[in-house]
N, C-alpha and C positions, 0 to 999 in steps of 0.2 A: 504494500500500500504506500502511495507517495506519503510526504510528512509534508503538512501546510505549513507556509511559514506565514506567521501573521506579522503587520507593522502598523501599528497604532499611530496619528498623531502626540506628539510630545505637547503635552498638558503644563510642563513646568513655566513659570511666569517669565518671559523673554525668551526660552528656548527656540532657538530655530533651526536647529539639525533635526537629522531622520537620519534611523538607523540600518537602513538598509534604501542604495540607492538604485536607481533605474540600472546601469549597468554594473552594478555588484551585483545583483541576482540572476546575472548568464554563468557565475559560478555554481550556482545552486541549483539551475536549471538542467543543467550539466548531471547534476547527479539526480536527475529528478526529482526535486523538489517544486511542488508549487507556490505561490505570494499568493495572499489577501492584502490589499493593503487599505487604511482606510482613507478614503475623496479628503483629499488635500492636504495626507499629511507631507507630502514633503516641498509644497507651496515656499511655505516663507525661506526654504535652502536651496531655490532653485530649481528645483524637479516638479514639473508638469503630472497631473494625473494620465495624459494622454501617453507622458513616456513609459510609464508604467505599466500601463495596457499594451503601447508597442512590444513591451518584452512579455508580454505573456500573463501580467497580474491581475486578478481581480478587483475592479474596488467597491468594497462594501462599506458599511457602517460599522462604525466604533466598536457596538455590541458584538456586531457579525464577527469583528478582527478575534475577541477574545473567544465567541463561540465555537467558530471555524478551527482554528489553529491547533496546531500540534504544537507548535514553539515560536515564543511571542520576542522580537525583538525591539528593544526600547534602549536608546542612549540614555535616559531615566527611567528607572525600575521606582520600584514604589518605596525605598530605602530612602533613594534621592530625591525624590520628589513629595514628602510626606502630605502635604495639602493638597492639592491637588490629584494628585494620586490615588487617593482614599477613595472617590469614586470609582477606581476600579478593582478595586478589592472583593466586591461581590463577584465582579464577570471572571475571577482567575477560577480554574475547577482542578480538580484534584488530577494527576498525572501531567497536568501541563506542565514545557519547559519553559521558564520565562530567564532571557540572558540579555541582560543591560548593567552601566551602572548601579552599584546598590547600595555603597555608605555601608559594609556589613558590619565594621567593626566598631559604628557607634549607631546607626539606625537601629537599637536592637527590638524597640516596638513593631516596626516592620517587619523584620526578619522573622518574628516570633509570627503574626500574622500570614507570611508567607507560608510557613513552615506547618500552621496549624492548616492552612486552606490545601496541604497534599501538593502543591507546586515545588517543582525541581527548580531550584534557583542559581543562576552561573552568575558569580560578580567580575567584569571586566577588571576591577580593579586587582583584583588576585591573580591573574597570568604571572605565572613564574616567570621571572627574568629568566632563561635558559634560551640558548642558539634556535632549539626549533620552535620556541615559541616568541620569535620575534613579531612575527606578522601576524599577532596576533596581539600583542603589546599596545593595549586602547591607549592606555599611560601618555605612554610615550609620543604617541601620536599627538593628542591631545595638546600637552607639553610643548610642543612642537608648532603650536597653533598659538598654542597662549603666550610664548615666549616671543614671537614674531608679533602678535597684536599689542603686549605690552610695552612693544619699542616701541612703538606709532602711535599708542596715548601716550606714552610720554615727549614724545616729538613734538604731537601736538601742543600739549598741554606749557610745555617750555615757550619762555620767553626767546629763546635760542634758536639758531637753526645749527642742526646739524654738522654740516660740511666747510671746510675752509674755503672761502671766498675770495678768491681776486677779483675785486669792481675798480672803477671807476673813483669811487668812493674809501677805497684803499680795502685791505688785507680784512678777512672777515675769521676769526678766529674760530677753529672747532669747537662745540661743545665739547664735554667730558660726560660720561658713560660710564657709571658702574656698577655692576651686575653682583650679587649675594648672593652663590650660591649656581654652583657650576654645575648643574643635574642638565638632562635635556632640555629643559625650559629656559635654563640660563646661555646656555653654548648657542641654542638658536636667536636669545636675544643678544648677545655678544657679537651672532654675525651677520644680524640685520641689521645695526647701529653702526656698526664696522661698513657694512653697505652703501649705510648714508653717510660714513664722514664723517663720524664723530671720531675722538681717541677715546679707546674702550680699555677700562680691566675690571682686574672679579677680583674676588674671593670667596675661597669654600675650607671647610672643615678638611675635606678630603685630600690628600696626599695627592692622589692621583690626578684630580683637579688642575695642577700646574699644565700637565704637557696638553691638557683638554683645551684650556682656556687660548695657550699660545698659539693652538694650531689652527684658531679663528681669526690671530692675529690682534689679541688683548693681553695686556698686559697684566701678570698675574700679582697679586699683591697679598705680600708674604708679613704674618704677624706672629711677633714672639711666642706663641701658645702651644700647647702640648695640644697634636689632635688624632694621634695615633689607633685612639678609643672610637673617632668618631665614625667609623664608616661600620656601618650593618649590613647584614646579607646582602643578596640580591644588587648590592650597590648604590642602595640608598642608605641618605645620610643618617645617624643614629643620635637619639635623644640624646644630650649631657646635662651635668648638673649644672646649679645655679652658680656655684662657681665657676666655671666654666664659659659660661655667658657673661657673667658680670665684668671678667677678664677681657673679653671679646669685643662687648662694648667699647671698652676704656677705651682699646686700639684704634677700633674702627672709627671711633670721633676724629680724631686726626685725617683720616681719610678723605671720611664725609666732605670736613669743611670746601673742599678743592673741588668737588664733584656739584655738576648740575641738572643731571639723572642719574636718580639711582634705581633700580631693579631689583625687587626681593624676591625670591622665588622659595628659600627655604620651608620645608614640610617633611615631617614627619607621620607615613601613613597611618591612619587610626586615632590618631594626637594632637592636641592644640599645637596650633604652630609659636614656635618657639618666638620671643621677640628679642628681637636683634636690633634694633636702634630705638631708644627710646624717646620720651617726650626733650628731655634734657639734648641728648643730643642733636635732634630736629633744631631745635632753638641754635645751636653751633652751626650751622649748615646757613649759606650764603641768602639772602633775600631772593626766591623767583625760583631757587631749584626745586623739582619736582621729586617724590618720592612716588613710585608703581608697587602698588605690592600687592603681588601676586597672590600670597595666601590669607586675603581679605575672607575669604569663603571661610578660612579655620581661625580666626581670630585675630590675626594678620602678623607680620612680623614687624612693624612699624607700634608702639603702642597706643600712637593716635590714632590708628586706622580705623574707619568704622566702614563696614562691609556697604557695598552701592553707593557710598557716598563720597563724594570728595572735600577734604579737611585743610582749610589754610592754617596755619601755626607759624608767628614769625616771619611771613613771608614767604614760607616754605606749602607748596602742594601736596597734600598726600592720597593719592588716586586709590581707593578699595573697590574697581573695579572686578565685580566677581562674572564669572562665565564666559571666562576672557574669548577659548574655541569658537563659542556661538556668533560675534563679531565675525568671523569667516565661514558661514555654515555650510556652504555649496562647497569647498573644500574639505574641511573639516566632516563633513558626512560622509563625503569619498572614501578619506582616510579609514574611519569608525567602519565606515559597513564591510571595507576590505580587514579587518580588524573581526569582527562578528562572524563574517564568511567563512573567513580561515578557523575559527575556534569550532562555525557549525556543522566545517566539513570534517572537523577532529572529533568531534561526537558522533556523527553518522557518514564515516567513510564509505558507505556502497549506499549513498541516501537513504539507510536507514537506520533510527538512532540508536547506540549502543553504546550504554555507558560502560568503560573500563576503569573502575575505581580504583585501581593498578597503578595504573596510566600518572603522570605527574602531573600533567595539567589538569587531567581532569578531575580527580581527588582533589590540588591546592585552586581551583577554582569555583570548585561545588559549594554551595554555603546553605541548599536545606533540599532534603530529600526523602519522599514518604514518611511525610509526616514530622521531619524533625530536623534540629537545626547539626550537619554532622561537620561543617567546620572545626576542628579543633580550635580554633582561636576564638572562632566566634561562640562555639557552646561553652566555652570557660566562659566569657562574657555575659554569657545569658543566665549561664549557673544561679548566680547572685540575683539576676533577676523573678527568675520563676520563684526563688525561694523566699523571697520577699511577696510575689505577688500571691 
C-alpha cells in the first residue's frame, strides 16, 4: 500500500515555510509515495497550489491532511508551535507519523500529548551529527538561513555601510563585524559580511573555531580563558559555569567597544541561552552599533534582549529578531523539505515504513512511540513531570 504523505499549512504566527516542496516530493514519488497537501499551504514561501498538483498532489482540507495521511510533515510540530497548534491535537490519530520541529526537550506538555494520542513523533532537531546523516541535518540548514538573514538586519539596521568606499567625497571606511560564536550560523554570517565588505572576526569557546573562522577570511579573536571543557558531543558548544562567563564577559568588553555589528548566535540545545554581553557592557559599546542576536527565541544572549522586539540602550540597537529562516522561506523550505525527504526515505527505504530502532538515526530521532514518550532524554525529563502530575 503507498504511504500518504500529508503537509498541512504552518499555523505558527509569521511562519512562512512548508515542509515539503513542489519539487522535493519527485523524491518520494520515486519510491511511491503519494502528497495530500493542504490549498495554500505553501503560498506565502512561494509555491503555487497548481505546482503541486503539477507533481502529482492532492489538495485537500486541513482536516482531510490529518485524516488522509500516513505521515504528516510540519517545519512546526505541535512542540513548537504550542498555540496555535492545539487545534490540531484532536485531528492526530493513533499510529500516525508526524516529523517536524518539536522543542522535545522542553515542550514537555506537548510531547506528553503527542505520546498519549499513539502518534510516532520524529524531532528534526535530534538528527545525529554523523556523515550519513548530513542531509538530513534541518539544524544546520536552518542555521545556515539564519546566519545569512542576520547579516542583512544588521546591515540594515547600522548607521554604517558595509564596504570600503572610494567616492568622490573621499575614502568610506568598512564597518566592523563580529560574530559570537562560530557554529554554522556564525561561519555563514562571517561570510556574508565578508561578502559585503565589512572586516569580520568571531569568537567561540571552541578550539577548533580558529581554523573555521579564518577560512571565511575573519579574523579570529583569541581570549585569555580556559575553554578546553567547552565543546560537547556532536560538536556543539557545551554549557559552562558562571565563572566561566563572568570571565568571558570581562574580555569580550574590550572587544565590543571597537565593533559596530555584532552577531550572537551562541545556544545551547535544550537550554536557556547562555548570556554573553551584558547590560553593563552594551552601555561600553560605541553610540549607533547594533547588536543581532540570534538566540532571542531562548532568552537571548545579549541581557537586554527581548525576543521580536528591538531594544535601544545607550545608543546601542539590540535586534531579538526570532525566526530568522522564515525571512527567506522559498529557500529555506527547499533546504527543510530536502532535509525531511532524506530522513522519510530512511524510515521507508522501499516506500514502505519501517522502523529500525537499531538504526542510529532512527532511535536518537524518535521522541514518542505507541503510546509513550521512549527518548531517553526526553523520558528522564518527563519523569518529574508525570510524577508531579
Amino acid at each position: 500500500m503507498n504511504v500518504i504523505v500529508g503537509v498541512p499549512k504552518e499555523t505558527f504566527p509569521s511562519e512562512r515555510r512548508v515542509a515539503m516542496t513542489p519539487s522535493g516530493f519527485d523524491r518520494l514519488t520515486k519510491a511511491g509515495m503519494k502528497l495530500v497537501v493542504e490549498q495554500g499551504a505553501g503560498d506565502a514561501a512561494g509555491f503555487s497550489d497548481s505546482e503541486y498538483e503539477a507533481k502529482g498532489a492532492k489538495l485537500v482540507s486541513r482536516a482531510e491532511v490529518f485524516a488522509q495521511a500516513d505521515v504528516i510533515l510540519q517545519v512546526r510540530t505541535l512542540g513548537a508551535n504550542p498555540d496555535a497548534g492545539e487545534a490540531d491535537s484532536g485531528l492526530l490519530r493513533k499510529g500516525q507519523i508526524v516529523i517536524g520541529m518539536s522543542e522535545p526537550l522542553t515542550a514537555l506538555d506537548q510531547v506528553s500529548t503527542m505520546a498519549k494520542a499513539g502518534v510516532t513523533l520524529f524531532a528534526m532537531e535530534l538528527i545525529p551529527r554523523i556523515t550519513r546523516a548530513q542531509a538530513m541535518d534541518a539544524l544546520s540548514s536552518m542555521a545556515t538561513v539564519a546566519g545569512y538573514r542576520a547579516v542583512l538586519a544588521g546591515a540594515q539596521a547600522s548607521a554604517r555601510m558595509f564596504p570600503m568606499l572610494t567616492t568622490a567625497a573621499g575614502t568610506i571606511a568598512p564597518a566592523k563585524v563580529f560574530v559570537l560564536g562560530v557554529g554554522v550560523a556564525g561561519l555563514q554570517a562571517l561570510a556574508t559580511a565578508k561578502r559585503l565588505g565589512a572586516v569580520c572576526s568571531a569568537y567561540d569557546v571552541r578550539a577548533a573555531a580558529r581554523e573555521q573562522a579564518e577560512s571565511v577570511g575573519a579574523k579570529f579573536i583569541a581570549l585569555e580563558i580556559e575553554t578546553t571543557a567547552a565543546e560537547g558531543s556532536g560538536g556543539y558548544a557545551k554549557a559552562m559555569d558562571e565563572e566561566f562567563y563572568r570571565k568571558q564577559r570581562e574580555l569580550l568588553t574590550k572587544v565590543l567597544r571597537e565593533q559596530d555589528v555584532v552577531i550572537t548566535t551562541a545556544a545551547v540545545p535544550g537550554r536557556k541561552a547562555p548570556v554573553l554581553i551584558t547590560a553593563e557592557m552594551v552601555r561600553a559599546m560605541h553610540p549607533g552599533a547594533v547588536i543581532v542576536d540570534m538566540a532571542a527565541e531562548r532568552g537571548g544572549n545579549c541581557e537586554l534582549t527581548r525576543a521580536g522586539e528591538t531594544v535601544v540602550e545607550a545608543g546601542v540597537s539590540i535586534l531579538g529578531i526570532t525566526n530568522l529562516p522564515s525571512e527567506s522561506a522559498y529557500h529555506a523550505s527547499q533546504m527543510y523539505a530536502k532535509n525531511v525527504a532524506t530522513l522519510l526515505e530512511h524510515l521507508a527505504p522501499k516506500g514502505v515504513i519501517s522502523l529500525n530502532l537499531t538504526d542510529e538515526i532512527t532511535r536518537e530521532t524518535l521522541v514518542t512511540h505507541e503510546g509513550a514518550a521512549v527518548h531517553p532524554r526526553v523520558a528522564a525529563l518527563l519523569a518529574p513531570v508525570l510524577v508531579e502530575g
